[in-house]
C-alpha positions as CSV (number, residue, x, y, z in Angstrom):
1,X,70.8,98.4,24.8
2,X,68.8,97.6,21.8
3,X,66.4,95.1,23.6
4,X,66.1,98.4,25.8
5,X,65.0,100.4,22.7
6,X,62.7,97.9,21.3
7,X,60.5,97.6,25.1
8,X,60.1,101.3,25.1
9,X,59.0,101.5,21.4
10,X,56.9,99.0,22.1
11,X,55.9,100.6,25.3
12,X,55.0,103.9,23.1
13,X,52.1,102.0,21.2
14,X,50.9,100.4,23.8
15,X,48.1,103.6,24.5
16,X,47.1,103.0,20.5
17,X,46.6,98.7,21.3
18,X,44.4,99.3,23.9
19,X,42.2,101.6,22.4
20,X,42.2,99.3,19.6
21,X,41.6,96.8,22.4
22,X,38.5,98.2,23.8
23,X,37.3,99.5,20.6
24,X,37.2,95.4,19.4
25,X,35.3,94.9,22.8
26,X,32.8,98.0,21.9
27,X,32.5,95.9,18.4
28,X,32.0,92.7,19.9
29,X,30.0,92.9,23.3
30,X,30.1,89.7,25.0
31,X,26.5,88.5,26.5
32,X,25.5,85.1,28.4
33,X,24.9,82.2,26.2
34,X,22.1,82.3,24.1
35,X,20.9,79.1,24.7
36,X,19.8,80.5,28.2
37,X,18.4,83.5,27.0
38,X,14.8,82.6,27.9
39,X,15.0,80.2,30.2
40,X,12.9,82.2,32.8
41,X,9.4,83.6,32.6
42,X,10.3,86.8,32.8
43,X,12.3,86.8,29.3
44,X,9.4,85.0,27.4
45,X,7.3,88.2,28.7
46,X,9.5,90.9,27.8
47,X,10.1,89.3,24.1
48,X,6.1,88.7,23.6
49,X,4.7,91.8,25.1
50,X,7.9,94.0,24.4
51,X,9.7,92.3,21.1
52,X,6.4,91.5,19.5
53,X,3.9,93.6,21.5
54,X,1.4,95.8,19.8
55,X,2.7,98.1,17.0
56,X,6.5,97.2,17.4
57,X,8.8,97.3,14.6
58,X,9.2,93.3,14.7
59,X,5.4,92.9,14.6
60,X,5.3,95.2,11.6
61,X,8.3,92.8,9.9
62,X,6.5,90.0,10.6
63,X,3.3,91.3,9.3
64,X,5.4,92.1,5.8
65,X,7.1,88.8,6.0
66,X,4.6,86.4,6.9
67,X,2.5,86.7,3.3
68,X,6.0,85.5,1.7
69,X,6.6,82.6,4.2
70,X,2.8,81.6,3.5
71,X,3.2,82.1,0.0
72,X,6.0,80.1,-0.6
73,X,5.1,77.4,1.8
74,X,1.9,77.0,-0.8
75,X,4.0,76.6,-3.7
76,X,6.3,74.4,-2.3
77,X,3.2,71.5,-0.9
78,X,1.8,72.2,-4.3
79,X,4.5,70.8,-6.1
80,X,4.9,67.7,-4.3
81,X,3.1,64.8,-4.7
82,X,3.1,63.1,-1.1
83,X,2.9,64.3,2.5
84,X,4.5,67.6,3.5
85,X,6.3,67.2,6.8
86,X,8.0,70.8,8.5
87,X,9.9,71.5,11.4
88,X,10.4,74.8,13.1
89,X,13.3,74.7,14.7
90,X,13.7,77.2,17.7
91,X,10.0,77.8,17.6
92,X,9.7,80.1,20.8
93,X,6.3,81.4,21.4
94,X,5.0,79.8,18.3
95,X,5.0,83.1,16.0
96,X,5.7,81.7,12.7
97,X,4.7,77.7,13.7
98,X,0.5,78.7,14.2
99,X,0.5,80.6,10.7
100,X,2.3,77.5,8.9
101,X,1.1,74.6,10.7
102,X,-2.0,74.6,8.2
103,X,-0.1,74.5,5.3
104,X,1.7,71.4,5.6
105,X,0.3,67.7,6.2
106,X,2.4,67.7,9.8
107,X,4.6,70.0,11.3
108,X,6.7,69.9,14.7
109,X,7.7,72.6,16.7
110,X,11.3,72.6,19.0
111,X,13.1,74.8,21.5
112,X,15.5,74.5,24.4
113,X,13.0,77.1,26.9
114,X,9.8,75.0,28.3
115,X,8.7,78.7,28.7
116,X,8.8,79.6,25.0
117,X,6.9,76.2,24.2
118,X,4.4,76.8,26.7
119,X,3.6,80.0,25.0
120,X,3.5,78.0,21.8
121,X,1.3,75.8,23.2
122,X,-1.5,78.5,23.3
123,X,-1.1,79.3,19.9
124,X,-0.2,76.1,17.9
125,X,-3.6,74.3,17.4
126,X,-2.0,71.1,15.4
127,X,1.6,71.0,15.6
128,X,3.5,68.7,18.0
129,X,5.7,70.7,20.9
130,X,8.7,69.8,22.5
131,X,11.5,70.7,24.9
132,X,15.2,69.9,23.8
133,X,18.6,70.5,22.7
134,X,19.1,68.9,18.8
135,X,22.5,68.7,19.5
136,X,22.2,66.7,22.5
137,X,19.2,64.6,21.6
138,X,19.2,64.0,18.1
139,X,16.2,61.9,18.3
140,X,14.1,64.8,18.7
141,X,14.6,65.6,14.3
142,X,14.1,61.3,14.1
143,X,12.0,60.9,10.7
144,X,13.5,64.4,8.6
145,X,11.6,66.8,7.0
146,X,10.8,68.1,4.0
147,X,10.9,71.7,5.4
148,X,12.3,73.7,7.9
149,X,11.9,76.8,9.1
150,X,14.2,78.8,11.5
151,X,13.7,82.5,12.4
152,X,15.7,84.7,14.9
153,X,18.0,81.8,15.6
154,X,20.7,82.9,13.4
155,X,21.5,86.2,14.4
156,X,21.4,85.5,17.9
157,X,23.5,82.6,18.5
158,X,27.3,82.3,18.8
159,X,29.1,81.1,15.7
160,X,30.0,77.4,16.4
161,X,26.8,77.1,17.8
162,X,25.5,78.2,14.4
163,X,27.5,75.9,12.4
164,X,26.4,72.9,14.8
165,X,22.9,73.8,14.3
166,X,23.2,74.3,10.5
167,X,24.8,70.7,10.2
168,X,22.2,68.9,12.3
169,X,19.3,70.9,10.1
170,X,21.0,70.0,7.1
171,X,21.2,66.1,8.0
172,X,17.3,66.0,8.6
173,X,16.5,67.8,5.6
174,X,15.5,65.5,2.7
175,X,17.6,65.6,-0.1
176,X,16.6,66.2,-2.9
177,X,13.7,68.4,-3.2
178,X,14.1,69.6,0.8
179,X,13.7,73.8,1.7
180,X,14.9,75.6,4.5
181,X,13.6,79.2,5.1
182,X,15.8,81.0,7.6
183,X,15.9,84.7,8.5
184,X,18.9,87.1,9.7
185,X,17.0,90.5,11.6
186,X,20.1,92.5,11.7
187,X,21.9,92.5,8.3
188,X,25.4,94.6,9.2
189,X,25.0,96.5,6.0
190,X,21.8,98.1,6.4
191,X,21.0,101.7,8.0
192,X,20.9,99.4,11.1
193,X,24.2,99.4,11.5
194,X,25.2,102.8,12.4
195,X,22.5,102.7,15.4
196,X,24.4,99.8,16.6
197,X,27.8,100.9,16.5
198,X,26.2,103.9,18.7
199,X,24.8,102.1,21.3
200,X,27.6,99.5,21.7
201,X,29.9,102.6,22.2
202,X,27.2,103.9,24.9
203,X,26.5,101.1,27.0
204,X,30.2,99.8,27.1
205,X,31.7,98.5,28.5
206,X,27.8,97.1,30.6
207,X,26.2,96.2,27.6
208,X,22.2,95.9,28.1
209,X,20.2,92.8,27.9
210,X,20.0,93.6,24.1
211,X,21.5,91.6,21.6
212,X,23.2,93.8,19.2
213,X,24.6,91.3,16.6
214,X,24.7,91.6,12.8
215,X,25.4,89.8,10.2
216,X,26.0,90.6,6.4
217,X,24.5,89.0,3.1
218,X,27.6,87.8,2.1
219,X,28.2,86.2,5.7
220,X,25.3,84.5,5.7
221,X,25.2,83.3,2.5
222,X,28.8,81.8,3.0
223,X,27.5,79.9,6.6
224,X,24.3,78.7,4.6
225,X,26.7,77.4,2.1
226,X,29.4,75.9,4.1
227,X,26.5,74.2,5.7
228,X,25.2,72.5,2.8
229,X,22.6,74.7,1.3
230,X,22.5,76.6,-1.7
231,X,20.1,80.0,-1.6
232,X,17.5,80.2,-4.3
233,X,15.9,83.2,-3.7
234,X,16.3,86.3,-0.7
235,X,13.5,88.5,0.0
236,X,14.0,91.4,2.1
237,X,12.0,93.3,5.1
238,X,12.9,97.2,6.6
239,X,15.1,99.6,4.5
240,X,14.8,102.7,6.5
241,X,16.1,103.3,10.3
242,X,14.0,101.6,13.1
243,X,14.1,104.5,14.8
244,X,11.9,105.8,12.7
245,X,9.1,103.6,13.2
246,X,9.5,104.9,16.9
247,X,8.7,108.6,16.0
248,X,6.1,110.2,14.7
249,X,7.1,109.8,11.1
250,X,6.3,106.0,11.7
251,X,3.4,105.9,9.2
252,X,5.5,106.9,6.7
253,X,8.1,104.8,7.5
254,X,6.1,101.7,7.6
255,X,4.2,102.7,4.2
256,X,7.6,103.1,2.2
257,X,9.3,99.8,4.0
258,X,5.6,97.9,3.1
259,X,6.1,99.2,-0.8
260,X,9.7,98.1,-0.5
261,X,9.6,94.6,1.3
262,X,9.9,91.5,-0.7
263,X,12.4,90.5,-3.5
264,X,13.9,92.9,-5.1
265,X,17.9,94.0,-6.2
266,X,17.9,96.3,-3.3
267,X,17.2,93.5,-0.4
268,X,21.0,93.0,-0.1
269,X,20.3,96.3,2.4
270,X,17.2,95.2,3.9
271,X,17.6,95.1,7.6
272,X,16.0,91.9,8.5
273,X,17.2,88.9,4.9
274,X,15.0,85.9,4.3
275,X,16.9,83.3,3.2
276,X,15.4,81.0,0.9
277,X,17.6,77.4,0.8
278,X,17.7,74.3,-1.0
279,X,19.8,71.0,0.0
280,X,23.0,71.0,-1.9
């Protein structure tokens, strides 16, 4: 009789677990893995002409955050005394590889999508391109680096495949004196966030080709460390909503994010965090 009691209790909460349930699946959408994200042509054209086309919001962060990357890039082959050898790890279309590969005495470009390195192929005028998985072929970091850079990686893949990544960076960095600049678009506690919990809730439970992920400062920061590098300094890109930049109060909105981008105390709710890393 009371193991009769204790299955309908049970049974009685069972309506409140699943909504739970789904509501951690609304939370936590599942997509394909992100290593094949852009294996076809197809993808590598939506994210140029879509992600980064004319007048998108990731354009205009990239337009904010590429005079910092430059900037520190400079300072850093300033104050060494030999070579300056970089690596972009997870280079895609070349973006941020064509606007550094001049500021450093060699740098070397990977990704896992042929089609994202033959788009960085049209850009890249000096670097060195290839085609691989780090994990699998280690040879393709043979030599280490004295910087590394790594942008919309983060985010976007799944955690152990972050931690994996992190390691294998942190092995061919040099040590001491190394850098890492790494970037997280989609910090969880920025005015971001309340768009995404909206349109996970909407498209479940078929989530669109989207990724929705975020991460906070304080998660990052504790991956970066448990990896093996210590952050020296965090600029930050996009305070207000991005749907703002899509109506017509975008001028607006992308005068007050220009005044606001950079390092400053309020970057811990900047929506996409530069992360600025030594060895440790």
């Amino acid at each position: 009789m009371a193991k009769g009691r204790v299955v309908i209790g049970l049974h009685a909460y069972m309506p409140a677990v699943n909504y739970v349930a789904t509501f951690i699946n609304v939370l936590m959408p599942t997509h394909p893995p992100y290593s094949n994200r852009f294996q076809n042509q197809a993808a590598v054209a939506a994210y140029e002409g879509g992600e980064y086309g004319p007048g998108s919001y990731a354009a205009q962060v990239w337009q904010w955050q590429r005079p910092v990357v430059e900037q520190t890039l400079q300072d850093f082959r300033a104050s060494q005394s030999g070579p300056v050898r970089l690596l972009d790890f997870a280079c895609g279309t070349g973006r941020v590889l064509s606007c550094v590969e001049s500021l450093v005495d060699s740098a070397d470009g990977v990704d896992i999508s042929e089609n994202m390195v033959a788009a960085a192929r049209g850009k890249c005028r000096r670097a060195r391109l290839r085609v691989g998985d780090i994990l699998a072929q280690p040879e393709l970091l043979a030599g280490g680096y004295d910087v590394i850079t790594c942008f919309r990686f983060l985010l976007n893949a799944e955690p152990d495949l972050r931690r994996r990544v992190l390691g294998r960076l942190r092995q061919s960095l040099r040590t001491p004196g190394g850098l890492l600049l790494v970037n997280v678009h989609g910090n969880k506690h920025s005015l971001r966030h309340p768009a995404i919990i909206w349109r996970r809730w909407r498209e479940h439970p078929r989530p669109a080709g989207e990724m929705l992920n975020e991460l906070s400062r304080a998660e990052a920061v504790q991956l970066l460390g448990e990896s093996g590098f210590q952050v020296v300094k965090q600029p930050g890109f996009g305070i207000l909503p991005p749907t703002l930049h899509r109506t017509p109060l975008r001028r607006l909105a992308g005068a007050v994010d220009r005044s606001l981008a950079g390092a400053h105390w309020w970057n811990r709710w900047s929506i996409d965090m530069l992360f600025i890393c030594r060895p440790c």
